[in-house]
PABALO-426200 format. One record per residue (C-alpha): residue number from 1; x, y, z. Coordinates in steps of 0.05 Angstrom, whole numbers, plus 5000, padded with zeros to 4 digits. Layout:
N
(pt NUM, (X, Y, Z)),
...
END
This chain:
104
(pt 1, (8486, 0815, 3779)),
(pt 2, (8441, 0770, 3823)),
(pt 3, (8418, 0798, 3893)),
(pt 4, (8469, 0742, 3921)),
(pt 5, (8522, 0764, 3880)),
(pt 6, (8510, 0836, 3905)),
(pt 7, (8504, 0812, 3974)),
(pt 8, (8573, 0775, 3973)),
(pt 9, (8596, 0837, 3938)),
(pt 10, (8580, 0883, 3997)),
(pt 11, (8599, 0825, 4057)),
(pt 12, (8670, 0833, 4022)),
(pt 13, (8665, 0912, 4021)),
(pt 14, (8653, 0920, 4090)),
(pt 15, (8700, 0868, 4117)),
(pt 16, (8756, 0908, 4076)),
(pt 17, (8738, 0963, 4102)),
(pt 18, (8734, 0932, 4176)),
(pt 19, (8811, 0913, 4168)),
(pt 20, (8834, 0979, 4140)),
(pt 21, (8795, 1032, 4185)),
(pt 22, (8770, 0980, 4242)),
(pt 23, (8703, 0972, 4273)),
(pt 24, (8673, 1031, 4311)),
(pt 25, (8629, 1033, 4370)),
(pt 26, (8557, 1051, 4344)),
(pt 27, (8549, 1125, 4361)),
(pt 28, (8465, 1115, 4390)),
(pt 29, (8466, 1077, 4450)),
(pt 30, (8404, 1041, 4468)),
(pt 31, (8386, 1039, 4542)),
(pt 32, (8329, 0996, 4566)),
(pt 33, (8274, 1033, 4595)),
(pt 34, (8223, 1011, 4648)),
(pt 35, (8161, 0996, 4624)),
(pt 36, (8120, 1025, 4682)),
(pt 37, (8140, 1097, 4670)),
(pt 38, (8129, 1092, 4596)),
(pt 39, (8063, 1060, 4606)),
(pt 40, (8037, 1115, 4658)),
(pt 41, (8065, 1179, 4627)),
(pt 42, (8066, 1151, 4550)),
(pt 43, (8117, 1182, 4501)),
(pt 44, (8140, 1256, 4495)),
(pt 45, (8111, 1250, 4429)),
(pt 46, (8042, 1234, 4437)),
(pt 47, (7983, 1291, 4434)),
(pt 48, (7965, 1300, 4508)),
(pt 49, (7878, 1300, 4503)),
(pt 50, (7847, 1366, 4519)),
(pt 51, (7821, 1383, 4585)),
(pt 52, (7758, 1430, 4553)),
(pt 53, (7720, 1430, 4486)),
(pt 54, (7728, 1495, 4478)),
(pt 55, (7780, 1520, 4425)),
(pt 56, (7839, 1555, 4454)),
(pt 57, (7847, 1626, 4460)),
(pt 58, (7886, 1632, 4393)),
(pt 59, (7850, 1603, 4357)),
(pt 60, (7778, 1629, 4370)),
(pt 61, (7745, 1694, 4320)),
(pt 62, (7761, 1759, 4354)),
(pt 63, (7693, 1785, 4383)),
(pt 64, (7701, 1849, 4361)),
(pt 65, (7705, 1842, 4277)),
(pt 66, (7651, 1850, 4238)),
(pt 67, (7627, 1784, 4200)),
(pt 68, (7642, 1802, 4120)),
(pt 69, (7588, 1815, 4075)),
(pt 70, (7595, 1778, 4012)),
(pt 71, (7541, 1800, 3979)),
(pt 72, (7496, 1864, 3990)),
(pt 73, (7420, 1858, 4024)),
(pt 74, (7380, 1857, 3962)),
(pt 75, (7399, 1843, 3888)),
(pt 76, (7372, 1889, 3835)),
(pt 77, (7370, 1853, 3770)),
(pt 78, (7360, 1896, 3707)),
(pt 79, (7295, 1902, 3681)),
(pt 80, (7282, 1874, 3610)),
(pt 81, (7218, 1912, 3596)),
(pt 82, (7267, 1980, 3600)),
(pt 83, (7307, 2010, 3537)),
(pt 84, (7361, 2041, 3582)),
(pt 85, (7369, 1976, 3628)),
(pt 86, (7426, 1945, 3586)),
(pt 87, (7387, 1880, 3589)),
(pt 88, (7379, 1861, 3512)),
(pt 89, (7351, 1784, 3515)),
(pt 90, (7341, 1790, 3429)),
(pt 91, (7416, 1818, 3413)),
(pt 92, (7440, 1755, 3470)),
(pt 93, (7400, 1697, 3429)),
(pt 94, (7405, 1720, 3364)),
(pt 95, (7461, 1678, 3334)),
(pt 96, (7490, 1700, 3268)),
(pt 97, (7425, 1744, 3259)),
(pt 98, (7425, 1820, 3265)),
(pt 99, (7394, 1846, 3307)),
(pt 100, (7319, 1873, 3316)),
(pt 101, (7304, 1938, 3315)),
(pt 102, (7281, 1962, 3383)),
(pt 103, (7215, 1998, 3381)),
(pt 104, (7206, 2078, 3411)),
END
């Protein structure tokens, strides 16, 4: 079907269904409204511009919580030179090799 066929199509639809149910009233009426007052107040849907920089109330950090510590003061790595450390560089790297005795 071309885009005129379809457009002849639905002229015909909807002046069959004009005869059969009649033509209603649309249900929005439009009203003309004077320019001045939409000019100087604007529409109801536009953001209205801050009076302050400051954030609002709800919206601010409370004063009295704590900030959160993510991590502690200092970081204690194990050391390497130490049997009981847990920090085994030689059984990490060795790949597919056993690994070396430790020495006492």
């Amino acid at each position: 079907m071309t885009m005129d066929e379809v457009r002849e199509y639905e002229r015909a639809t909807q002046e069959a269904t004009n005869r059969k149910i009649g033509p209603f009233p649309p249900s929005i009426s439009i009203t003309e409204t004077p320019l001045a007052s939409v000019a100087r107040n604007g529409p109801s849907s536009a953001p209205s511009t801050p009076l302050s920089t400051e954030p609002p109330e709800y919206l601010s950090v409370p004063k009295d919580r704590p900030r959160k510590k993510s991590a502690p003061e200092t970081l204690t790595l194990p050391d390497p030179n130490r049997r009981d450390s847990g920090f085994r560089l030689a059984s990490i790297f060795s790949w597919g090799s056993t690994p070396s005795p430790q020495p006492e």
